[in-house]
N, C-alpha and C positions, 0 to 999 in steps of 0.2 A: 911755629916750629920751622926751622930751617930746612932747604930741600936737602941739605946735607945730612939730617937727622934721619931722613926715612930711608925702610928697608928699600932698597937698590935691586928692582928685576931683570936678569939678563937671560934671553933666550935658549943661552945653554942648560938654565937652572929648568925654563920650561920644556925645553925637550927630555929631559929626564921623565920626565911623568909620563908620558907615551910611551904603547908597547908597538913592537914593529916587529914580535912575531905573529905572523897571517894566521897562519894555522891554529886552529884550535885543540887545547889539551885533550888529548886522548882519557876517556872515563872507560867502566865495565861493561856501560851499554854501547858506547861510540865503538868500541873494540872488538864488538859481537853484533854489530844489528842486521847482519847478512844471516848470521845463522837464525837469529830470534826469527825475523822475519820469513823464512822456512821452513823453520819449524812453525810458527804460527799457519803458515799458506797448509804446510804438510796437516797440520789437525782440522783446519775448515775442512778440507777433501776428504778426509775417515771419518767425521760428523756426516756430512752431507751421505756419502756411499753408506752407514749406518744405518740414517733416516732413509732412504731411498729404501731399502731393503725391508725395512722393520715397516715405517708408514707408507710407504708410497706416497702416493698425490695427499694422502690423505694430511702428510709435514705441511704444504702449501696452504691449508683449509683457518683463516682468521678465527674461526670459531665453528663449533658445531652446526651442523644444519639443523632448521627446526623436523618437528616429528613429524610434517608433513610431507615430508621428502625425506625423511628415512630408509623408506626403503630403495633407495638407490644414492643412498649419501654417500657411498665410497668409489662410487664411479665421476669421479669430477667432468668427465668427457660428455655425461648424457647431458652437462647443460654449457659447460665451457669448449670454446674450439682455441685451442691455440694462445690461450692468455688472452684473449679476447674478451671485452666485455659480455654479460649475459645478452644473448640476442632473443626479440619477442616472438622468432620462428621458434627457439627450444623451449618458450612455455608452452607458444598454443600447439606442440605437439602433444600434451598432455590435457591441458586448462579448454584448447578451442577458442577461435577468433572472437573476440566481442567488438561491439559497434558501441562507440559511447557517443556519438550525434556524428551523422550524417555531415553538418555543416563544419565539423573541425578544420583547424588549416593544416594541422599534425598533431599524429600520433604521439604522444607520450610513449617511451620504454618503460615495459611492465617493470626495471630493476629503478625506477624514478621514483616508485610510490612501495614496492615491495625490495625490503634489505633480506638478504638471505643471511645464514651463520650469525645473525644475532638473534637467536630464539624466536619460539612464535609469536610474541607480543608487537615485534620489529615486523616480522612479516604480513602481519595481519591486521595490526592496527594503525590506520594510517590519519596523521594529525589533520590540520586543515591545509597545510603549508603549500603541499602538493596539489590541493585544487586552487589554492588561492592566485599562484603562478601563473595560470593562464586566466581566472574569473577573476580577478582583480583588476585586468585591464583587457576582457573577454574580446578577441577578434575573430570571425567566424566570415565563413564565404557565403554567409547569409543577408543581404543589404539589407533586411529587416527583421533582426534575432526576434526570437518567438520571447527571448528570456532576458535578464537586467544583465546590464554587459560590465557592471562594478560591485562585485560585491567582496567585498575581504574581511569582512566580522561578522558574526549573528546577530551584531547591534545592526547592520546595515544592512540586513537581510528584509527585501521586499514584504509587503503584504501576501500573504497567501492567494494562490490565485481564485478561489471558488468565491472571496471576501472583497474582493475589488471592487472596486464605484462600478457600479450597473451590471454586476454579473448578479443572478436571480437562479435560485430553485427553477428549473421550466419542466420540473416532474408531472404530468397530464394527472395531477391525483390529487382529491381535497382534501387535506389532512390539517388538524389542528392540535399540535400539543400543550396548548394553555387548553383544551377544553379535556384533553384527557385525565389532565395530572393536577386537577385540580377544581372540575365541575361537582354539582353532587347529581349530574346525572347519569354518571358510571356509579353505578349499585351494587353491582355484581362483587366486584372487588375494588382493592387501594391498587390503584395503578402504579407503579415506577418505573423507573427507566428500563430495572430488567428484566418488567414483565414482558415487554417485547425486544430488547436491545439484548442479544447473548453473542459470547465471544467465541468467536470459532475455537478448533483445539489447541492452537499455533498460540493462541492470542494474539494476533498482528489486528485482523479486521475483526469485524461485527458480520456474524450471518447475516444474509439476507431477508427482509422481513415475508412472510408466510402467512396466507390468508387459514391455510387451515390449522395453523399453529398458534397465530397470534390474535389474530382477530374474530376468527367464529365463534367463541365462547362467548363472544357479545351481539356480532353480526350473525347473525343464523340469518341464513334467506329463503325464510318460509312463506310460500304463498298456499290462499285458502281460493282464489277466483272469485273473491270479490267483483260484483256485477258494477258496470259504470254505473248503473242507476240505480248501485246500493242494494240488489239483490242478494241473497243470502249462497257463499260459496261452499267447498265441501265440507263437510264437519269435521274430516281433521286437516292438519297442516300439512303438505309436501316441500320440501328442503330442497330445495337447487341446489347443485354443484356448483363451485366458486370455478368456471372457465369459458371459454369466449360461445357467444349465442350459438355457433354452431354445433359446439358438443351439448349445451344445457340443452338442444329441445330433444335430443333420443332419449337422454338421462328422465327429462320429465314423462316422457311419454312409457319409459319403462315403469314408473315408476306411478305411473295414474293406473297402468295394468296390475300393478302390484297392491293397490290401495283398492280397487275393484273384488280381488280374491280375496284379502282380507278382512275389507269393512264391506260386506255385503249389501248391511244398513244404509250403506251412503245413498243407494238408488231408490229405497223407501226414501229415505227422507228428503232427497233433491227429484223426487217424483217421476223419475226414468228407471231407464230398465238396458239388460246386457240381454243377449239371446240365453234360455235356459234359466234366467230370475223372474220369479215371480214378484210383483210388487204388491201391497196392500192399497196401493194410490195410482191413478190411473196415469200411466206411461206416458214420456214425451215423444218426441222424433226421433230420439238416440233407438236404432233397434239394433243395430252394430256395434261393436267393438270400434268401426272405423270414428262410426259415426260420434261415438262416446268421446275418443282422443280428441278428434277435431274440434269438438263444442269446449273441451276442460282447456287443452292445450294453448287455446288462442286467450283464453279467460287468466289462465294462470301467469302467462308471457305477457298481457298486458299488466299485470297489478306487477310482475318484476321487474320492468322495464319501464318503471312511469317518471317520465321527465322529469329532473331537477326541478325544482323550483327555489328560488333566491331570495326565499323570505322566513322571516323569526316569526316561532322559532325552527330554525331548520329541520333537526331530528322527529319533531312530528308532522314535519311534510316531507319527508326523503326518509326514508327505512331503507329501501332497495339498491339494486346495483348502481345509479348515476348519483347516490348519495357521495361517493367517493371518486368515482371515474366517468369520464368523459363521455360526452356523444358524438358522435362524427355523422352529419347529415340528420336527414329526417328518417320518420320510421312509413312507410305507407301497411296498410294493414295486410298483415299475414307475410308481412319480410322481415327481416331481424335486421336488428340496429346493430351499427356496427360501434363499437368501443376502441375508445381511443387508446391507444398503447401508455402505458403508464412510463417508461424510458427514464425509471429511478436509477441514476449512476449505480455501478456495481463497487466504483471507488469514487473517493472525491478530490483528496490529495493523488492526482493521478504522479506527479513528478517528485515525490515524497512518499517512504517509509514512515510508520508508525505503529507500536506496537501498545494495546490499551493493555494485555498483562502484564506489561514494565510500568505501568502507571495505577494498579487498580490497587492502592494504597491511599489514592486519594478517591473522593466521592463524584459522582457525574459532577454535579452544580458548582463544582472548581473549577471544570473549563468550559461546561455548558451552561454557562449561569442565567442566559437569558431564554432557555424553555421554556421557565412555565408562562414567559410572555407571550411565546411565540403563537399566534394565531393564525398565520399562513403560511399556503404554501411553499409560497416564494421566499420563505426566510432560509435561509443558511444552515443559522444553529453549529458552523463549526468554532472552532473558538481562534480568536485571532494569534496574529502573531506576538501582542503584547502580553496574553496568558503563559506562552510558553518559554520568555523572557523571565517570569517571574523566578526560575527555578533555571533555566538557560544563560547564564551570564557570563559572558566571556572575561578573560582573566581572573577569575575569583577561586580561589582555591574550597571552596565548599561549594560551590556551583556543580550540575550535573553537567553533563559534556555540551561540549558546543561547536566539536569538529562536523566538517559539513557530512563526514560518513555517518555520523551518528543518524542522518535523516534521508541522506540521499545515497544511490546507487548509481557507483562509475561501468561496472558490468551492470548495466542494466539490459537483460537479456529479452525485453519486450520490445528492443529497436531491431536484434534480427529478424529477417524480412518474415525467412520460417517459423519462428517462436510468435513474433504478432498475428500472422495468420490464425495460430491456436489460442494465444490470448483473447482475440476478438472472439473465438467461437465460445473460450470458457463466460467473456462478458457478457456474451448474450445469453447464455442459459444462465448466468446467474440474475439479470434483469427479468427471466422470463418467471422466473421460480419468486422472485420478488411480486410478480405482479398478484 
């Protein structure tokens, strides 16, 4: 095609197409938007002055406060100053300081782990996320944490501490539960676990175990004064008190007074005599009441107090008190041995919650399955960390929980200085009520 053929562009043809008024067409809203905007400004301010009037602070509030804070949920001031974030002074004006470890390098804000105005579920139940933050890559002004300084899942969660390579039972006490739960020389009764294992009211712990609860229905500690050389002692039995040598010998000695006035026969038949009894058999050197206690009292204190011996089978060389508890030193005649403190833990998971009435849907031998092996003292017997794994799974939507509150305590109110003072006091009576 010839250049002559085609259409021919001239720059007048394209300045036609261009517009070269600036200004833009005036619409309904370009012609009003001083006033719109005015009136829009003028109803924010009668909304606002509304609310102000009708709610108060309370317009301000994201959501309701939980019903633990109820009763002052309309006062936004007892815990907010100024728009200010929640400060940890307006809790513990209520709640009181807690100590969550000594070695911190910082305090967390009680608003880090507790959401307020989202119901109490927000406030009160707090996931792992918040301890994982600092235990995850745990730094402490301690150069040698007592605790594992990485832990971010309950799959990574250490060994329990009582379970670790060469930690032992070092309870002063011989006990064997393969031979309770399963010898046939327990006759009396089927032993189980709750023939002596019962759960306090709480169900969190296990009472304390109780000689005159648990064990005397089988341990009676009866002496008769058995002579070392096999002479014949009194005709009936006298029962010691389950307590340390220095209460048992008033208790025996009340109580040889007391077997005196009512088995009158004992002195016929052990051939002595009390002042004012006659005997049919001719009298020994007891002509006193003194004389009576001192001769029975050293007889009876020896057959109670007769050395362990370390040979099978056991139970018919050990009846008495060192069948279970300790000696400490020798005995020289007419001194009382002294007994080794039994220092059975009052807890064992000291750094860990546990609650056995959240779990008593399964049977002991689910987590304690190695009892009826267990033959010393030194054994454990707690159940590891990979039983509570079995039901513990993190990420599993059928799993039981696996937040570290679920076990552990951030107010743990045993680290103030005051509160461990009475804990220590409560530990030791409960160790002592154990023994």
């Amino acid at each position: 095609m010839s250049r002559l053929g085609r259409a021919v562009r001239f720059s007048k043809d394209l300045a036609k197409r261009l517009r070269f008024d600036l200004f833009p067409r005036k619409d309904f809203f370009r012609r009003r938007y001083r006033l719109v905007g005015t009136i829009v400004a003028i109803a924010g301010v009668v909304v606002w002055v509304l609310l102000t009037v009708t709610l108060r602070q309370r317009q301000y509030l994201p959501g309701p406060v939980s019903q633990n804070h109820a009763t002052f949920g309309g006062r936004c001031e007892v815990c907010h100053t100024s728009f200010q974030n929640v400060r940890n002074a307006a809790c513990e004006e209520c709640h009181g300081k807690r100590v969550h470890s000594t070695f911190e390098q910082r305090t967390p804000e009680c608003r880090d782990c507790h959401v307020e105005h989202r119901g109490a579920a927000a406030l009160l139940t707090i996931g792992a996320q918040p301890c994982v933050e600092c235990h995850g890559n745990l730094v402490t002004t301690n150069p040698h944490p007592l605790i594992q300084t990485s832990i971010a899942t309950f799959a990574a969660h250490p060994q329990f501490a009582p379970l670790r390579e060469g930690v032992l039972d070092t309870a002063a006490l011989r006990f064997n539960h393969k031979l309770h739960l399963t010898s046939d020389k327990v006759v009396n009764e089927k032993l189980t676990c709750a023939s002596c294992h019962e759960q306090e009211v709480k169900g969190r712990l296990m009472r304390p175990i109780v000689f005159a609860t648990h064990c005397q229905r089988c341990h009676k500690q009866e002496v008769t004064g058995v002579g070392e050389d096999g002479s014949d002692g009194l005709p009936i039995a006298i029962e010691a008190r389950h307590d340390t040598p220095e209460l048992i010998r008033p208790d025996l000695m009340a109580k040889l007074v007391v077997a005196a006035v009512d088995h009158p026969e004992i002195f016929e038949a052990q051939n002595s005599m009390l002042p004012g009894i006659r005997t049919r058999a001719p009298a020994d050197a007891s002509r006193t009441l003194q004389d009576y206690r001192a001769k029975w009292i050293e007889r009876l204190e020896r057959e109670l107090y007769e050395p362990f011996r370390d040979q099978q089978p056991l139970l018919e060389h050990n009846k008495r008190c060192f069948l279970c508890h300790g000696q400490k030193g020798t005995r020289a005649s007419g001194d009382l041995p002294i007994v080794v403190k039994t220092g059975i833990p009052a807890r064992w998971l000291t750094r860990g919650e546990f609650s056995h009435g959240r779990h008593e849907l399964l049977s002991c031998a689910t987590c304690h399955g190695n009892v009826e092996r267990s033959s010393a003292t030194a054994d454990t017997n707690l159940p590891p960390r990979e039983i509570c794994q079995q039901c513990h799974v993190d990420g599993s939507p059928q799993s039981a929980r696996t937040t570290c509150m679920t076990c552990h305590l951030y107010h743990d109110t045993s680290k103030d200085p005051l509160v461990r003072r009475d804990r220590r006091k409560e530990v030791r009576l409960e160790t002592i009520k154990s023994q």
